[in-house]
C-alpha positions as CSV (number, residue, x, y, z in Angstrom):
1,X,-65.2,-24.5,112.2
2,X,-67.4,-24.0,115.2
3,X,-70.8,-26.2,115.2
4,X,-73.4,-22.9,114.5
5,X,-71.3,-21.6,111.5
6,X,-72.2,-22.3,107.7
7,X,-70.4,-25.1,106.6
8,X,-71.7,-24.8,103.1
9,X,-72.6,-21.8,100.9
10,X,-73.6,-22.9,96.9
11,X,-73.9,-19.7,95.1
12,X,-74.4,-21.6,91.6
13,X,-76.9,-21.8,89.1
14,X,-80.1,-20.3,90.5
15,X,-79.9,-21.8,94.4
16,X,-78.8,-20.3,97.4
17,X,-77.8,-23.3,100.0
18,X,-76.5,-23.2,103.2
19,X,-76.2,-25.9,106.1
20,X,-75.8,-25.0,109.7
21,X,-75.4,-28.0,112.8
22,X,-77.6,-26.4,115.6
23,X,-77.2,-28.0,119.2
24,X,-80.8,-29.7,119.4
25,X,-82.2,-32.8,118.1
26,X,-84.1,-32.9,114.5
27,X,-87.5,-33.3,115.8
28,X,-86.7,-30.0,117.8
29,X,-85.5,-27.9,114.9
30,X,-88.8,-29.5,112.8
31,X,-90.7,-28.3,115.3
32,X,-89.7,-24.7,115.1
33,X,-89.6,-24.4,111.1
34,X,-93.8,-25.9,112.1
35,X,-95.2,-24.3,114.7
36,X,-95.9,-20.9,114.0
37,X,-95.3,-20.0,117.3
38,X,-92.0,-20.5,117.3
39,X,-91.2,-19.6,113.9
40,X,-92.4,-15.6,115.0
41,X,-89.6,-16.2,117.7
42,X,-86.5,-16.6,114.8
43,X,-87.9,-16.4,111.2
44,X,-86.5,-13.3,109.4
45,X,-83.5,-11.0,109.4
46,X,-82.1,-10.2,113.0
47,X,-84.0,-6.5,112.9
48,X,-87.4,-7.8,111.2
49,X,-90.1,-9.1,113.9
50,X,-92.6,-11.5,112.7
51,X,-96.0,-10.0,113.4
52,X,-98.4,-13.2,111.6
53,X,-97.6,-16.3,110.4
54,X,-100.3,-18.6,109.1
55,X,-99.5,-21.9,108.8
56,X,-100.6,-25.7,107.5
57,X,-97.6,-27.9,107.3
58,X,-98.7,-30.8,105.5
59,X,-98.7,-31.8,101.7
60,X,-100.8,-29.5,100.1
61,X,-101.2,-27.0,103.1
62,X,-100.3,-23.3,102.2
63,X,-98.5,-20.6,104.5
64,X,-98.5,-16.8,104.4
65,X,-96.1,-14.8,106.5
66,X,-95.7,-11.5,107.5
67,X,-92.1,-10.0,108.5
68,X,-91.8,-6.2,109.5
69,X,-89.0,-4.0,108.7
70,X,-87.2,-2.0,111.3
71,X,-88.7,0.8,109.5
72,X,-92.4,-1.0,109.7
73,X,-92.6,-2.1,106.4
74,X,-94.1,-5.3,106.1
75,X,-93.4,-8.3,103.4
76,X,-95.5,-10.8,103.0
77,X,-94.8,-14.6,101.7
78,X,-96.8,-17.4,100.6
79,X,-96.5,-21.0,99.2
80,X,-97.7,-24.3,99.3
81,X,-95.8,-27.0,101.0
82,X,-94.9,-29.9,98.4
83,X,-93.5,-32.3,100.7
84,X,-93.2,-33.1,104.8
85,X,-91.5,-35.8,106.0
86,X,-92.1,-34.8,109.7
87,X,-88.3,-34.3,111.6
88,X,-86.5,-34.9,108.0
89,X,-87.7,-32.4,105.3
90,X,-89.6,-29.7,104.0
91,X,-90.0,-29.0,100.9
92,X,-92.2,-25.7,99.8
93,X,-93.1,-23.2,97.0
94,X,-92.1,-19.7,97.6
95,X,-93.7,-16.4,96.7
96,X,-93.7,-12.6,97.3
97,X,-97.5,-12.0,98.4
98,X,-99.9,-9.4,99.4
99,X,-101.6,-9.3,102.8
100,X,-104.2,-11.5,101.9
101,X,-101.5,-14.1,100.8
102,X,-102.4,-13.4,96.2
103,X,-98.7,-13.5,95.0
104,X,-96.9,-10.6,93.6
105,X,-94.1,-9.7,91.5
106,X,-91.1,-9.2,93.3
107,X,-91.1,-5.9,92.1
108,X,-94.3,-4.8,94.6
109,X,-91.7,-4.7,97.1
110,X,-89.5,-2.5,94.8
111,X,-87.1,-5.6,93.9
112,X,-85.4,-4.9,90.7
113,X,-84.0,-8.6,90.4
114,X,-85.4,-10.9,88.0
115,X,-87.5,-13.2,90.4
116,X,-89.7,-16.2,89.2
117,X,-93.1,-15.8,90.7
118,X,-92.6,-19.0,92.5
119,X,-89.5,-20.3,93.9
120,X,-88.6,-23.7,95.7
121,X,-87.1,-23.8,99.4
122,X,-86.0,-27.6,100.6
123,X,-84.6,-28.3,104.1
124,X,-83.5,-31.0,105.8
125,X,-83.0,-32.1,109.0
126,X,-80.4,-35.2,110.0
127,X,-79.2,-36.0,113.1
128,X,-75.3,-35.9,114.1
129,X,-74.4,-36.9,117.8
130,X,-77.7,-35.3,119.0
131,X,-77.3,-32.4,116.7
132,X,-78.8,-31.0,113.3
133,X,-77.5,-30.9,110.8
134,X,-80.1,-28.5,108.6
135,X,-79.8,-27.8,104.9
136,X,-81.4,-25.0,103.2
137,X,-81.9,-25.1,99.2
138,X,-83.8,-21.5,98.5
139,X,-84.2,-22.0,94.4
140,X,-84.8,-19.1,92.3
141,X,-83.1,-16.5,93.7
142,X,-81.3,-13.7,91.1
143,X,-77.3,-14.0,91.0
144,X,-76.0,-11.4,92.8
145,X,-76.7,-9.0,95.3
146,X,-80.1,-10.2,95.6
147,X,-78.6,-13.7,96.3
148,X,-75.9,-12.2,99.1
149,X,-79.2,-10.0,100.6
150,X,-81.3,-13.5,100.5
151,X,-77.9,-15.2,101.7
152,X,-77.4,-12.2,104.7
153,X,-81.4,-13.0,105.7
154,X,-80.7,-16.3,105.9
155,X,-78.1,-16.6,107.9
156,X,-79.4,-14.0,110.3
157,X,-82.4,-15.8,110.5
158,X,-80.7,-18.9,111.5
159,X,-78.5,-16.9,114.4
160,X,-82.2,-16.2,115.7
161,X,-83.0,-20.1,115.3
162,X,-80.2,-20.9,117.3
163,X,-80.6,-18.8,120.1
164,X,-84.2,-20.0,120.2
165,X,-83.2,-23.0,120.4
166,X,-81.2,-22.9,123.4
167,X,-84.2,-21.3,125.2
């Protein structure tokens, strides 16, 4: 299996995980998930831009984001980071918002699934021979095709992380 490709999909229970080894050290790859700069460069789907991202990556500190739809419809996120362990981990809440970053149901953005208001996303970072290897756990995602559309944004997302990352 080639070093970019998902080694690991967990489609159990109420968690979507998936680990990807990227060619650039942990601190790197932290870096980009933290500065929200970068993030607009990769974060979403490979069609979606990343028009604002608001950011405060520290234990307590709160994020909205903004990704845009080919078709311009914007979807906005927000949480509260639980936990950063800077180059290792980040652990998060995770909510469908508004634009002024009040979470919504997922159903303002015409999701039919049955989404908690507030999910959990964890990743890690650990070295390999100067690599990453980076683990997502995205908790509380629906079974399903919600799960293999969160799965498909994901994993897009991360294609765009790793061509960043080579820049």
């Amino acid at each position: 299996m080639a070093d970019n490709m998902t080694s690991v999909e967990e489609l159990t229970g109420r968690a979507l995980v998936i680990t990807r080894t990227l060619d650039a050290p942990p601190d790197r790859v932290y870096q980009a998930w933290t500065d929200p700069d970068m993030a607009k460069q990769w974060y979403g789907p490979q069609t979606f831009t990343v028009p604002e991202i608001q950011m405060d990556p520290r234990p307590g500190g709160s994020y909205l984001f903004c990704m845009r739809s080919p078709d311009g419809q914007d979807y906005w996120s927000t949480g509260t980071y639980r936990e950063i362990v800077p180059g290792k981990k980040i652990v998060s809440t995770d909510s469908f918002a508004d634009e002024q970053g009040n979470v919504v149901p997922a159903s303002y953005y015409g999701m039919v699934g049955d989404y908690p208001l507030e999910m959990l996303t964890t990743v890690t970072f650990e070295e390999v021979n100067g690599k990453t290897r980076m683990t997502l756990r995205h908790e509380g995602i629906p079974e399903g095709e919600d799960r293999e559309l969160a799965r498909q944004g994901w994993e897009e997302s991360f294609d765009k992380l790793n061509e960043f990352l080579k820049t």
